[in-house]
C-alpha positions, 0 to 999 in steps of 0.5 A, a space after each residue: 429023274 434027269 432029261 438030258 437035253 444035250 445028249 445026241 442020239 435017239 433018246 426022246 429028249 436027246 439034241 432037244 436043247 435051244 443053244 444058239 450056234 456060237 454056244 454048245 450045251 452041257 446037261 445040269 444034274 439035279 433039276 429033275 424032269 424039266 425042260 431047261 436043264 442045261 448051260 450054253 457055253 461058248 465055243 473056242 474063238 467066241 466070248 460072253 457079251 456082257 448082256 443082262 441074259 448072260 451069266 458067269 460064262 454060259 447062258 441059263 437054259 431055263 431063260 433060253 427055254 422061256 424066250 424060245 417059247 416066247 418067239 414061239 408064241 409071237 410073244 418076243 423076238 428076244 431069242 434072235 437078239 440074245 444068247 449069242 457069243 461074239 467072236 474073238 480078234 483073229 488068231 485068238 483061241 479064248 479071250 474075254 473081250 474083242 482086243 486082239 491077242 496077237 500081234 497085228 502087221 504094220 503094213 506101211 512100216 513093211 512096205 518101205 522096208 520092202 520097196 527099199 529092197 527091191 530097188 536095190 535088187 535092181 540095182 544090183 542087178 544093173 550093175 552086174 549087166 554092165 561089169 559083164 560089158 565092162 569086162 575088159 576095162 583094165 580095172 574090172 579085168 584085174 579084179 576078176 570080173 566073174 568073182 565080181 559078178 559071184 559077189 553080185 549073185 550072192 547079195 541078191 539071195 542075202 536081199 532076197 532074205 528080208 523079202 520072204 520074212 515080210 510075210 508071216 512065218 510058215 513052215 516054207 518060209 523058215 526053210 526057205 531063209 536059211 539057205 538064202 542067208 547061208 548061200 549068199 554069205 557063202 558065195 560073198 564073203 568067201 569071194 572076198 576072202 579068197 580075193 585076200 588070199 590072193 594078195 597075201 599068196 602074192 605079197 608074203 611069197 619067199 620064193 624068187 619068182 612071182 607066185 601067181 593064183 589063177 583066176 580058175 582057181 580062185 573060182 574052184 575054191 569058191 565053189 568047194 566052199 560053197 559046196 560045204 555050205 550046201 551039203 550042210 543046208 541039205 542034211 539040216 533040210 532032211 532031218 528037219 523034214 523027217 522030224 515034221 512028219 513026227 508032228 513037229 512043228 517048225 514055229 514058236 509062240 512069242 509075247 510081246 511087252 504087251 501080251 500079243 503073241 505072234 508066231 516064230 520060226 522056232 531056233 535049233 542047235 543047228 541055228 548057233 552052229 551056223 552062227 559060231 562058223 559064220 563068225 569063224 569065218 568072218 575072225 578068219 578073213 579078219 587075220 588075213 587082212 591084218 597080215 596084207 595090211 601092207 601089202 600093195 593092192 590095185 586101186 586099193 581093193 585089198 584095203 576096201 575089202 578089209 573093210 567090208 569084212 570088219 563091217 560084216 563081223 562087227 554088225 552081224 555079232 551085234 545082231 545076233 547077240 541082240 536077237 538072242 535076248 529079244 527074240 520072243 518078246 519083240 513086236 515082229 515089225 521091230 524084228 523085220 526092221 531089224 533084219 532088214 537094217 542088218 542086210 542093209 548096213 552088211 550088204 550095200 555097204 559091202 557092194 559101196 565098198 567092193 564095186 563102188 570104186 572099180 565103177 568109179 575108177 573106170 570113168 575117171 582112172 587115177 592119175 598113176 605116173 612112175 613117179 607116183 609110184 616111186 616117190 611119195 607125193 610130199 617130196 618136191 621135184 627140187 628135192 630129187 637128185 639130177 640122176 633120179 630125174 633122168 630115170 623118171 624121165 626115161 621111164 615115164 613114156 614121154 609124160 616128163 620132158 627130158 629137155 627139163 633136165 639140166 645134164 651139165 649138173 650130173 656126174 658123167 658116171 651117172 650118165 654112163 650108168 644110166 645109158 648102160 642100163 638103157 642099153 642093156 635093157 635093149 640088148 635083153 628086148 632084142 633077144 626076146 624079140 628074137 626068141 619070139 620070132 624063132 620059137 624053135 630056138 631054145 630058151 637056154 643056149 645050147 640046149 636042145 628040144 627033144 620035140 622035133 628032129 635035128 639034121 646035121 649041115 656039117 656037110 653042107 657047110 664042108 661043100 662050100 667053105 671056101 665060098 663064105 666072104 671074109 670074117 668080120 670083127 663082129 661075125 661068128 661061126 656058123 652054128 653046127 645045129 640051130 639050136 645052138 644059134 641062140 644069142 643069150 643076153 649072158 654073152 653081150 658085154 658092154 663097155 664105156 668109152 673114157 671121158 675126153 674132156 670134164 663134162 663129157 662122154 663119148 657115146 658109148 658102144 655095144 660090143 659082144 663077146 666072142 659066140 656063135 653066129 645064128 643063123 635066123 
C-alpha cells in the first residue's frame, strides 16, 4: 500500500512531503508505506545545480526526508543549504544552466542612435520655426511655405519611428509604429510628388496661356492622399483589435545565430500591401520626375526633389528586401540600427535636399541676371552681336551700362527695331496703367458690363457742341458711353521716321490711329 505524500487534501498524509519552494513534488508508485516516496522537480524558470544531492533532474525524497529529520534532530543544517533549484536568466522558461536565452539590449549601442535622433527632431523643429518667419522671403515664398512645413511635420513621425522601437516590442508599440511610418511618408513624399506635378502641369502645358496650380490646391491633394492613408491604417487598427480579443497575439519569437530568442512584432498580409503601394508610390513619383527632367524649376527645386525621391526608393527597397531574409535571425540591436540607419539616410537627406538649399539661398541668393538667364555662361561678351547687347542692356534695370555700347557698329534697323519694341512695350503699360486706374472700363474695347448702369450723355453733349475748342490732329470724339472710351494697345501704330544720312535716325514717333477720344 502507497502513501501518497504529495497529494492535497485532507488525507493523513496528504501535503506531508518536504519539497523546498523551487520544487514541486510528485508521488513514486511502488515504495510501499514509507516516507519519502516522492521526487522533487523544478518549477518552470528554475534548473538543477549540479550538487551531489541532485539526481538526473529532480531531488530524491528519501534523502529530502533523512536531511529533513536531521535538521530536526540539530543534527545537520544540510537541508537549508541543499535541495534547491536555481532560477534561470530572465525570460527563460526551461533552461539547464544560468546562460541567458534571450537576447539581452545593448544599452550604449541604443543610446546613440537615440540621442542622434532626438537632435534632429530638434533641429527640425527649428528649422520649421524659422520658415514660418522667413515666409515672405522670395525664396520660401515660391516654394509654398506651408507644404514645406508639411514635409517638416511629417519627418518628425518618420523620427519619432526608431524612438519607440528603442523599447522592447509590446502590443502598443506595434500599433503604434506603423501608423507613424505611414502618415509620415504619406505627408513627405506625397508633398513632394505633388511639388513635381506642379512643375510638370506648368512645363508640358499646350494651351497658350500659363496653366497655374494654386497653392490651396496642392494643400487639398495632400490632405485627400492623407486621408487614404488613414482610412486604411484605421481598418487595419480595428481588424487587428478585434483579432487580440480572440487570443491573438501581435509578437513573434525569433533565433538569433546564437540561439537567444527575442520577441518581434509579428508580419501580416497588410505589412507586404503597404510595402508594394509604398514602392508604387515612390515608382510614381520616379516617372514624373523623368518627364520634367528638362523642365526650368526655381533654384533648382525640381531637380533636388528628384533626388530625394531616387534616395527613398532605392534605400527603403534595399531594406526591406534585407529585413524579409533576416527578420528573425537577427540580434534586435542590429535591427534597431538598421531602422535607424534607414531613417536617416531617407529622411535627413530628404530634408538636406528639399530645405537645405532654399536655407542657403535666402543668406546668399544667386546671382540671377537677364543675362544668365538667357545666354549660357561659356559664351564671352565679345561673342554677342551689338543688337543682343542693347536688348541685355535695356532689360538688365541699369545692372549693365549702355554707354559700353558702341552704337556706330550697329545696323540703324536694329536700332529702329529696338526702340520700336520699346515704345510699344510702353504704349501697352500705359494702357494698363489706364485700365488699373478706370476699373469700370471694360477690358475689350466697346464692350460693355452688365453689372452697373449706363445713362446716356447724348443730350448733354447735343446742348453744348458748339462750345467744344477746335480738333486737334490727335484728338477724337467724345465717347457716347464710357465703356467705349478704351483706348485698346490694337489702335497704337507706330511709324519710324527715314534715316538722313548713313548711321543715323531721326528719333522716332508714337502716332495712333483714328479712335474715340476717352474721357478719363
Amino acid at each position: 500500500m502507497d502513501i501518497d505524500q504529495c497529494a492535497n487534501g485532507s488525507g493523513a498524509f496528504a501535503n506531508t512531503h518536504h519539497c523546498r519552494e523551487t520544487t514541486e513534488c510528485r508521488p513514486v508508485s511502488g515504495m510501499g508505506l514509507q516516507r519519502g516516496a516522492y521526487r522533487c522537480h523544478c518549477l518552470p524558470g528554475f534548473y538543477m545545480p549540479s550538487s551531489t544531492n541532485s539526481h538526473d533532474g529532480f531531488f530524491s525524497g528519501l534523502e529530502v526526508e533523512r536531511s529533513y529529520l536531521a535538521r530536526q534532530l540539530n543534527i545537520s543544517d544540510g537541508y537549508d543549504r541543499s535541495f534547491q533549484c536555481r532560477p534561470c536568466a530572465q525570460g527563460c522558461l526551461n533552461c539547464s544552466s544560468d546562460s541567458a536565452c534571450f537576447a539581452e539590449y545593448d544599452v550604449v549601442l541604443r543610446c546613440i542612435p537615440l540621442g542622434i535622433q532626438s537632435f534632429c527632431i530638434t533641429v527640425a523643429a527649428v528649422v520649421a520655426f524659422v520658415i514660418a518667419r522667413m515666409r515672405k522671403t522670395k525664396v520660401i515664398k515660391s516654394s509654398m511655405w506651408v507644404l514645406l512645413e508639411c514635409i517638416i511635420l511629417g519627418s518628425l513621425l518618420l523620427y519619432s519611428t526608431v524612438i519607440v522601437q528603442y523599447f522592447a516590442p509590446t502590443c502598443v508599440t506595434c500599433l503604434l509604429v506603423p501608423w507613424l511610418r505611414e502618415v509620415g511618408f504619406a505627408i513627405v513624399y506625397g508633398g513632394l510628388i505633388l511639388k513635381i506635378y506642379r512643375i510638370l502641369a506648368e512645363f508640358q502645358s499646350r494651351k497658350a496661356h500659363r496653366v497655374e496650380i494654386r497653392d490651396k490646391d496642392l494643400v487639398v491633394y495632400l490632405c485627400a492622399i492623407v486621408v487614404v492613408v488613414v482610412g486604411y491604417m484605421a481598418a487595419w487598427t480595428a481588424v487587428t483589435m478585434d483579432n487580440l480579443k480572440d487570443d491573438e497575439t501581435m509578437l513573434e519569437l525569433g533565433l538569433t545565430s546564437d540561439n537567444l530568442q527575442y520577441y518581434s512584432c509579428i508580419s501580416h498580409w497588410w505589412n507586404y500591401v503597404i510595402e508594394t503601394g509604398e514602392f508604387l508610390f515612390l515608382c510614381y513619383g520616379i516617372y514624373w520626375c523623368y518627364c520634367i527632367r528638362a523642365a526650368p524649376s526655381d533654384y533648382r527645386e525640381a531637380k533636388y526633389i528628384s533626388w530625394a525621391i531616387y534616395n527613398e526608393t532605392i534605400v527603403s527597397a534595399t531594406f526591406h528586401i534585407i529585413r524579409h531574409f533576416v527578420w528573425l535571425t537577427i540580434h534586435p540591436d542590429y535591427l534597431f540600427l538598421m531602422c535607424f540607419l534607414r531613417c536617416q539616410i531617407t529622411v535627413t537627406v530628404t530634408l538636406l535636399l528639399v530645405i537645405g538649399p532654399k536655407l542657403w539661398y535666402t543668406h546668399r541668393p544667386p546671382e540671377t541676371t537677364y543675362r544668365n538667364r538667357t545666354y549660357s555662361g561659356d559664351v564671352h561678351d565679345n561673342i554677342l552681336p551689338e543688337s543682343l547687347k542693347l536688348r541685355t542692356a535695356i532689360n538688365s534695370n541699369g545692372d549693365v551700362d549702355v554707354g559700353e555700347i558702341n552704337l556706330s557698329e550697329m545696323d540703324p534697323e536694329d536700332i529702329r527695331s529696338e526702340l520700336k519694341r520699346l515704345y510699344t512695350q510702353l504704349q501697352i503699360y500705359k494702357t494698363k496703367a489706364m485700365r488699373k486706374d478706370n476699373p469700370h472700363i471694360s477690358k475689350r474695347r466697346g464692350g460693355r458690363k452688365q453689372t452697373h448702369r449706363r445713362f446716356s450723355l447724348q443730350a448733354f453733349h447735343h446742348k453744348h457742341k458748339y462750345h467744344h475748342e477746335p480738333r486737334s490732329d490727335f484728338d477724337h470724339e467724345l465717347s457716347k458711353t464710357p465703356e467705349e472710351s478704351t483706348n485698346s494697345a490694337e489702335g497704337v501704330a507706330i511709324s519710324m521716321a527715314e534715316e538722313s544720312s548713313i548711321g543715323e535716325c531721326r528719333t522716332p514717333t508714337v502716332t495712333f490711329k483714328p479712335g474715340h477720344k476717352s474721357m478719363y
